[in-house]
C-alpha positions as CSV (number, residue, x, y, z in Angstrom):
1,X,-27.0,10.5,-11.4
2,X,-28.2,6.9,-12.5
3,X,-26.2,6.6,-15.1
4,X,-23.1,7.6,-12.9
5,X,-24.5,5.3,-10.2
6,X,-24.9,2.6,-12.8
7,X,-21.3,3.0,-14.6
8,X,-19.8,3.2,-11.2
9,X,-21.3,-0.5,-10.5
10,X,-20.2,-1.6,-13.6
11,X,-16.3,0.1,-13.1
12,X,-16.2,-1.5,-9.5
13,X,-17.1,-5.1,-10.3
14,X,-14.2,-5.8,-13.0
15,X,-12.5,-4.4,-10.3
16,X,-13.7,-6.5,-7.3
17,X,-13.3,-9.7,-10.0
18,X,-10.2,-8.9,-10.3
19,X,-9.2,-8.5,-6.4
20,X,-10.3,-11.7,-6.0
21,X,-8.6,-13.6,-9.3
22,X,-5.7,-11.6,-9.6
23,X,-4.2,-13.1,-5.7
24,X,-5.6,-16.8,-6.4
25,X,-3.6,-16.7,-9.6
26,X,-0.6,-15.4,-8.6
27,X,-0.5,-17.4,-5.8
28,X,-0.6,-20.2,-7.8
29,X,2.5,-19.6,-10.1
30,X,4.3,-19.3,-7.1
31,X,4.1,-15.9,-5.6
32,X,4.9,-15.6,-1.9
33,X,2.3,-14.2,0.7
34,X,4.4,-10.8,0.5
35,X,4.7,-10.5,-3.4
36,X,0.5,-11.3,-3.1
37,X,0.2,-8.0,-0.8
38,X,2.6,-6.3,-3.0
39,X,1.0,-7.0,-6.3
40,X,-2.4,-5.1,-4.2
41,X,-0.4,-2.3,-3.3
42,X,1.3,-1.4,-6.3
43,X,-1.9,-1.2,-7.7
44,X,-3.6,1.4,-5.5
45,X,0.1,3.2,-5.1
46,X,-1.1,4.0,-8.7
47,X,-3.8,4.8,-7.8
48,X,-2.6,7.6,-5.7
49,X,-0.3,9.1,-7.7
50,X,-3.0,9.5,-10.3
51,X,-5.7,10.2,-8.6
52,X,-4.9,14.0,-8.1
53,X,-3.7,15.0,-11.6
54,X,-6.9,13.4,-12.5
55,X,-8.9,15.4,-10.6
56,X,-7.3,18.6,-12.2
57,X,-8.3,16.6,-15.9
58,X,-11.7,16.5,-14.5
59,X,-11.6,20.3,-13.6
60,X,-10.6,21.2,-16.9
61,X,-12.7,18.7,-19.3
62,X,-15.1,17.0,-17.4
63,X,-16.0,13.0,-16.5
64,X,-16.6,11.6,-20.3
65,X,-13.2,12.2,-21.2
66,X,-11.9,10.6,-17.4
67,X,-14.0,7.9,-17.5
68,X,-13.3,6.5,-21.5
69,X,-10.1,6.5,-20.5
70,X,-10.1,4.4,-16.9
71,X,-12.2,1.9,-19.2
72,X,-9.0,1.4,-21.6
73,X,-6.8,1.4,-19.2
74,X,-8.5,-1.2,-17.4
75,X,-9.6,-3.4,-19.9
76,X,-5.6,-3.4,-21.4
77,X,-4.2,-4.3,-18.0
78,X,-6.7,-7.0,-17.3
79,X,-6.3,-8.8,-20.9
80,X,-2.9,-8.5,-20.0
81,X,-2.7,-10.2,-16.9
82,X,-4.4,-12.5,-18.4
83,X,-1.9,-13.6,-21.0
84,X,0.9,-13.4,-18.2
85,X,2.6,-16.3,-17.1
86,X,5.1,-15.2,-14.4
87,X,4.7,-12.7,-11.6
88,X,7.5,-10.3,-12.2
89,X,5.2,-8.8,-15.4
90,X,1.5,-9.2,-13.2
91,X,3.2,-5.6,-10.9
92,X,3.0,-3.7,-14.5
93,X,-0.2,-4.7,-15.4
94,X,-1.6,-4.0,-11.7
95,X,0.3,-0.6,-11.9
96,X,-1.7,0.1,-15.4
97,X,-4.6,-1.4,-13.6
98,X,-3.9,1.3,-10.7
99,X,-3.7,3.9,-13.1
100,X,-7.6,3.7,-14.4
101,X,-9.0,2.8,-11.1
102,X,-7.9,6.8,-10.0
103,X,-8.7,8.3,-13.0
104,X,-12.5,6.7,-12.2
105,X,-12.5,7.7,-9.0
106,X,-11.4,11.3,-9.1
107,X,-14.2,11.5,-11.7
108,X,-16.9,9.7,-10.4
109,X,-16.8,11.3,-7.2
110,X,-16.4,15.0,-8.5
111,X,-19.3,14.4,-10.8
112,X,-21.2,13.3,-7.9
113,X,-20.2,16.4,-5.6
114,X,-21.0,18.9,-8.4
115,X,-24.5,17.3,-8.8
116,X,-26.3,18.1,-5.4
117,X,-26.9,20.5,-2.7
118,X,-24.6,20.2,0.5
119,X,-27.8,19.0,2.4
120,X,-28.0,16.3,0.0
121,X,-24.6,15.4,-0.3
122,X,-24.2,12.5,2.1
123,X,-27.2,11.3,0.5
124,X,-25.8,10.9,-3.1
125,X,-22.0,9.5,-1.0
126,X,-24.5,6.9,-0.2
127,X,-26.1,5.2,-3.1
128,X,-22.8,5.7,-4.8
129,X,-20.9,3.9,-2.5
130,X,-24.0,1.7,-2.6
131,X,-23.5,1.0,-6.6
132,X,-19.5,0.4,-5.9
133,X,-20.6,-1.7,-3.2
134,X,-23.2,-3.7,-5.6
135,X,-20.5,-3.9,-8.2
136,X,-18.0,-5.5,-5.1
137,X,-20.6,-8.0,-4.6
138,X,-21.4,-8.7,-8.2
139,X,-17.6,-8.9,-9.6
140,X,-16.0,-11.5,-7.1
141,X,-19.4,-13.7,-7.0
142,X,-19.6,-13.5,-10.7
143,X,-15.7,-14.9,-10.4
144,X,-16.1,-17.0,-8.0
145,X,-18.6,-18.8,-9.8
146,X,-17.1,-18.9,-12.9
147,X,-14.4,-20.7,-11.3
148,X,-16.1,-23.9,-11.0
149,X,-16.1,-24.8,-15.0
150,X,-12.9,-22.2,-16.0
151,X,-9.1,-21.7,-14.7
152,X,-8.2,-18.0,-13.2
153,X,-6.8,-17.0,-15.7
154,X,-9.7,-17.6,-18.0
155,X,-11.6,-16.1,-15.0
156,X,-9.3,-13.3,-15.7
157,X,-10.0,-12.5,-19.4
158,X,-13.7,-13.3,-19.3
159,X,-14.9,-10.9,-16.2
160,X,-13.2,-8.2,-18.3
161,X,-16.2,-7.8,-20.2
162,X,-18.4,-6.4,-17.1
163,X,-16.1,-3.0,-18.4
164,X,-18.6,-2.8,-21.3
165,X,-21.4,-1.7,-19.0
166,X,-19.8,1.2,-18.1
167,X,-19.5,2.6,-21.7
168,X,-23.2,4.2,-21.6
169,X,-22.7,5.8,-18.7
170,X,-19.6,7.6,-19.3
171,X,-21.4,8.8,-22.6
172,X,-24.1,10.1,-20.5
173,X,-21.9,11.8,-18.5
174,X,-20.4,13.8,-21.0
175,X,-21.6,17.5,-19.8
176,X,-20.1,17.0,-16.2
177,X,-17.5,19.9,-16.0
178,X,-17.1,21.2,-12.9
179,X,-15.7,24.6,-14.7
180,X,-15.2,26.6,-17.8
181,X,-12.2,28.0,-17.7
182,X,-9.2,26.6,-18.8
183,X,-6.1,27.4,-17.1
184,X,-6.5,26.6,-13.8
185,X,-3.6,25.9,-11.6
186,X,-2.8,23.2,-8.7
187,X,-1.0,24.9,-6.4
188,X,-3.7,27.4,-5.7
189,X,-6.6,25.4,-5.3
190,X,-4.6,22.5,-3.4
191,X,-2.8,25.3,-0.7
192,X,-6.1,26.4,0.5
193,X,-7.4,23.1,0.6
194,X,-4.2,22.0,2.5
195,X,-4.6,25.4,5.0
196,X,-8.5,24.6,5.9
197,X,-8.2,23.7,9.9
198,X,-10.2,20.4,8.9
199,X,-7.9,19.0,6.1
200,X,-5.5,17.6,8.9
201,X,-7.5,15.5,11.1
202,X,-9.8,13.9,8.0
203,X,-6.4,12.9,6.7
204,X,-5.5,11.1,9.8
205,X,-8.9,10.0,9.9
206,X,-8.9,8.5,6.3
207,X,-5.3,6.9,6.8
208,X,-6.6,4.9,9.9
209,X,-9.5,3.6,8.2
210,X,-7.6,2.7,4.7
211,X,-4.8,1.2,6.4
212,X,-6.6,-1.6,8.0
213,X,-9.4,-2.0,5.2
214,X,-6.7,-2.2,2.7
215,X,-4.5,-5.0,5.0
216,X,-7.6,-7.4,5.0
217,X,-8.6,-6.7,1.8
218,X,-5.0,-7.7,0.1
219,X,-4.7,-10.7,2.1
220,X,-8.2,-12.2,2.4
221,X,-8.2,-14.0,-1.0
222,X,-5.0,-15.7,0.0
223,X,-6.1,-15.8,3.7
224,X,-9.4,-17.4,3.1
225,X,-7.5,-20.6,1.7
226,X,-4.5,-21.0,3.4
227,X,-6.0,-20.1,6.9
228,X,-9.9,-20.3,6.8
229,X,-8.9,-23.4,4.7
230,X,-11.6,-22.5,2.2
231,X,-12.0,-23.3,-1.4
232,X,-11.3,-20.4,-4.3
233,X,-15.1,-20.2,-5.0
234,X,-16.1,-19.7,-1.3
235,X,-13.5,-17.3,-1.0
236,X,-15.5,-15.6,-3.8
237,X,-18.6,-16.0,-1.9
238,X,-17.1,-14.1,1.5
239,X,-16.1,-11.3,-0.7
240,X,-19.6,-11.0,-2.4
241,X,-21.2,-11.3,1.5
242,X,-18.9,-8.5,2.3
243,X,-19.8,-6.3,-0.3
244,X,-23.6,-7.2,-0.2
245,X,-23.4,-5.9,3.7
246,X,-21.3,-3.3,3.0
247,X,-23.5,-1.9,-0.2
248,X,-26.7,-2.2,2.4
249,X,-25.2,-0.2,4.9
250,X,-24.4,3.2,2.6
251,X,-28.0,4.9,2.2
252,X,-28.5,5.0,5.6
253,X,-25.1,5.5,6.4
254,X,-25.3,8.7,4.4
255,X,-28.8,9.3,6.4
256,X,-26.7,9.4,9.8
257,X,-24.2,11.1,8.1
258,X,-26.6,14.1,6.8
259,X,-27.9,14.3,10.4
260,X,-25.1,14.4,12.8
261,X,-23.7,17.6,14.0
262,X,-19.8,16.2,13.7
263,X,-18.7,13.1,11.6
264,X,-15.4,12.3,14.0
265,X,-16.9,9.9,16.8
266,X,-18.6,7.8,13.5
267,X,-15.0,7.7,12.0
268,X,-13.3,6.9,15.3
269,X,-16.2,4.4,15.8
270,X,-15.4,2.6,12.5
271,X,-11.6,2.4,12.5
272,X,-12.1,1.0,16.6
273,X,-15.1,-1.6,15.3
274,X,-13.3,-3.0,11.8
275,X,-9.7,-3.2,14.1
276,X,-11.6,-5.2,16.2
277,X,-13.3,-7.1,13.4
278,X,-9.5,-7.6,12.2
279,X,-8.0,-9.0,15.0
280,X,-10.6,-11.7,15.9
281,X,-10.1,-12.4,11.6
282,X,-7.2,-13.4,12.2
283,X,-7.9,-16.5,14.4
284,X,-10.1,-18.1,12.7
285,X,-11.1,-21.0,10.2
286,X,-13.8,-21.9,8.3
287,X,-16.6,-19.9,6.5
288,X,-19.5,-19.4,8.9
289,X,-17.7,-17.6,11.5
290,X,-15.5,-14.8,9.4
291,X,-18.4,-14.4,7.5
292,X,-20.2,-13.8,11.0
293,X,-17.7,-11.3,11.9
294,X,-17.2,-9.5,8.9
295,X,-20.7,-8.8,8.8
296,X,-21.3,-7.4,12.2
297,X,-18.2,-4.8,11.2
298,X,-18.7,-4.0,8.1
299,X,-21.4,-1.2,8.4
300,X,-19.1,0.7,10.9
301,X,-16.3,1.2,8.8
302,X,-19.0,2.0,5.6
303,X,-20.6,4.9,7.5
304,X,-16.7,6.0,8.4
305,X,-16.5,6.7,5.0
306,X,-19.2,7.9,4.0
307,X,-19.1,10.4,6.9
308,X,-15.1,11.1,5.3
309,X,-16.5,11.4,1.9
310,X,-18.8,14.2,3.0
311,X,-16.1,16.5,5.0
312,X,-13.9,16.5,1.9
313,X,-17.1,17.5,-0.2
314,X,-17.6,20.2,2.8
315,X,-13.8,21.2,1.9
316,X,-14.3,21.6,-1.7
317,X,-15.3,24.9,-3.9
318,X,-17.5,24.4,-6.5
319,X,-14.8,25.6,-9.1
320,X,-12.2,23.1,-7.6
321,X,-14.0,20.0,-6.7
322,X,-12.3,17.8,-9.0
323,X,-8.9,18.6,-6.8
324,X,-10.3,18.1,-3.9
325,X,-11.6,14.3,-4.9
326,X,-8.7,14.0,-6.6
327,X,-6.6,14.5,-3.0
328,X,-9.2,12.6,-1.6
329,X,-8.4,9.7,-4.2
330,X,-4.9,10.1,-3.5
331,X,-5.2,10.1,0.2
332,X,-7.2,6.6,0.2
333,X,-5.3,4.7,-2.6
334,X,-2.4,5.5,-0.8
335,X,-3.8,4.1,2.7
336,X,-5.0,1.0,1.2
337,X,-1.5,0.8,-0.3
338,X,0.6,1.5,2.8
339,X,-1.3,-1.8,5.2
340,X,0.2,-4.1,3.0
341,X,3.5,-2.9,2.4
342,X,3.8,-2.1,6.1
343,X,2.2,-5.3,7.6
344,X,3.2,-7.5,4.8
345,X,6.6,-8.5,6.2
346,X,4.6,-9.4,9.4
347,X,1.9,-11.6,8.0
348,X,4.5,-13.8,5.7
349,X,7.4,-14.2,8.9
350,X,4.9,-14.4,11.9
351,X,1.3,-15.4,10.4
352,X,-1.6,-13.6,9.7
353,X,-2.9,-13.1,13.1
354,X,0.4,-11.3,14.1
355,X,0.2,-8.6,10.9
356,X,-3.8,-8.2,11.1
357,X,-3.4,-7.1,15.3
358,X,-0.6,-5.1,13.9
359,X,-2.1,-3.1,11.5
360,X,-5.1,-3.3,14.3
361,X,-3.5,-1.1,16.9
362,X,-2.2,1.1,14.4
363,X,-5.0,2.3,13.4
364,X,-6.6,2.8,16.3
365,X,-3.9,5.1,17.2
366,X,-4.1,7.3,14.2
367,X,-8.0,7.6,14.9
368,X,-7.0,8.8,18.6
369,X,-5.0,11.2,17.0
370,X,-7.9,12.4,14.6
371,X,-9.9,12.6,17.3
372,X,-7.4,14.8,19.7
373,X,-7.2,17.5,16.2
374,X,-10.7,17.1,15.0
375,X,-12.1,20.3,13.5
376,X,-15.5,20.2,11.5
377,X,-15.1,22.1,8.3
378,X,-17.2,25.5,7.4
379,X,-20.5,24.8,6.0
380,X,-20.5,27.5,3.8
381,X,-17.6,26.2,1.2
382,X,-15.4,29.3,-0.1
383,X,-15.1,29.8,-4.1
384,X,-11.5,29.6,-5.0
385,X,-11.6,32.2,-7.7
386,X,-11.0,30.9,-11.5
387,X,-8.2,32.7,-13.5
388,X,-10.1,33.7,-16.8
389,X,-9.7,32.4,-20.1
390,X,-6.9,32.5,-22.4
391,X,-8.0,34.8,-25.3
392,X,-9.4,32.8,-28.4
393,X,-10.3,29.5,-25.9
């Protein structure tokens, strides 16, 4: 569990390093507010498409194997960003860049799921949100810094070594398998997923909160200098306070979590507290206030998903966890995708303030809806039986 916690920290602050260097710099070639969003969804668009087939690789060979290969993939996307002057080529490498942040994902979390008891299991959610979270406050501080004696796009190539760290733990993690069989099929496990009453309204639940985290988090980098007027290092410094809060609030988020009888109102508390948070962003300017704000919403929207985290960890079978992540993966890449793309036109033809309410009252009416259909899943999780073994394997 340590070593997962610690790779996971490690994974999530090249990451965070990059969320921040990756907008300043294309900004600064000349991309337009809406290719900055787009760049950020493409990304986690890969993200999501990935993140499911990956948790089927995770099934069938376990989190070594998952994890080596997230760490090429994004190690060779962020070498190659670096050595890219123009911002047609930066959607590839953000798509390859997409690619290994599901692969780590599906398998982290499934690793995580297989490795405690249900009672426990909001718990673990928790101080591994907590190491992502450290690794979000680490990676764009680390950046931000940097940026006072190097370019971004030096920034770029050097915060690619932070990757490293996550090489012992992914070693360490070579006897997660969450089964031993070998020809296990998608469409099984993934239909009775799909039929559980639950699957529905956490779905909803998950879109509303990944549509309006992913909006603010695609535009801040960009927003924090052309509308809080701040420089590229304090820009670095809101998105380490963010993550620092953030990171704080997940062990006892997953305390709450562990405790209550139904997760719904803590979602539906979340997406209504971070909208909020969003909309009052979006007028603005400076440092001291946003970071004010930020910080009083940020531990809502945490112990939203770490309360989601734990109903899809409810939902899974210990012989299929790796597809349930995995759909879990897919459903969040895909929300943090969809704000931008959605909202982006918004933000670049009426200002930010216009796309963040936007994306504000949207969400809030997808989290009605989750709460209208909410269903708490079975406590007792159902095996989905494993075909046996091809003879010889």
């Amino acid at each position: 569990m340590v070593a997962l916690y610690v790779a996971a920290a490690a994974a999530f602050a090249a990451i965070a390093a990059r969320g921040l260097t990756v907008p300043l710099y294309a900004h600064d070639i000349g991309a337009s507010r809406f290719e900055v969003g787009a760049l950020f969804s493409v990304a986690t668009l890969a993200g999501a498409i990935l993140s499911l087939p990956a948790g089927v690789l995770v099934d069938r060979f376990g989190a070594r194997t998952l994890l080596m290969l997230a760490l090429g993939l994004s190690a060779a996307s962020q070498l190659a960003t670096a050595a890219t002057p123009s911002v047609a080529p930066l959607f590839i490498w953000q798509v390859l860049g997409g690619l290994g942040a599901g692969v780590q994902q599906a398998a982290l979390f499934s690793a995580v799921t297989e490795s405690v008891s249900r009672g426990r299991l909001g718990r673990a959610m928790g101080w591994l949100t907590l190491s992502m979270q450290a690794g979000f406050f680490l990676g764009p501080a680390i950046a931000g810094i940097a940026l006072k004696w190097i370019d971004v796009r030096t920034d770029i190539a050097v915060t690619t070594v932070l990757l490293v760290l996550t090489i012992p733990g992914a070693i360490v993690a070579s006897g997660t398998r969450q089964h031993t069989g070998r020809g296990l099929s998608i469409r099984g496990p993934l239909r009775r997923l799909v039929q559980q009453r639950s699957f529905a309204p956490v779905t909803i639940g998950l879109l509303a909160m990944t549509l309006v985290w992913g909006t603010v988090g695609a535009f801040l980098p960009v927003f924090g200098k052309e509308a809080l007027r701040l420089p590229s290092s304090q820009v670095g410094y809101l998105l380490a306070l963010l993550a620092v809060v953030n990171g704080l609030s997940r062990p006892p988020a997953g305390r709450i979590v562990d405790q209550a009888r139904q997760r719904w109102p803590i979602v539906f508390a979340g997406v209504a507290g971070w909208s909020a948070v969003t909309i009052v962003l979006g007028h603005l300017t400076g440092f001291v206030g946003p970071a004010i704000v930020l910080a009083l919403g940020t531990p809502l929207m945490a112990t939203s998903f770490v309360a989601v985290g734990v109903v899809f960890g409810d939902l899974s079978a210990g012989s299929t966890r790796g597809v349930t992540m995995g759909m879990y993966g897919t459903i969040l890449f895909a929300g943090l995708a969809a704000g931008p793309l959605i909202f982006g036109p918004i933000v670049q033809g009426y200002g930010y303030a216009a796309g963040f309410t936007a994306c504000a009252v949207v969400s809030v009416l997808l989290a009605i809806v989750m709460a209208v259909l909410h269903v708490e899943p079975r406590r007792k999780r159902v095996e989905v039986p494993v075909p046996p073994a091809a003879p010889g394997t």
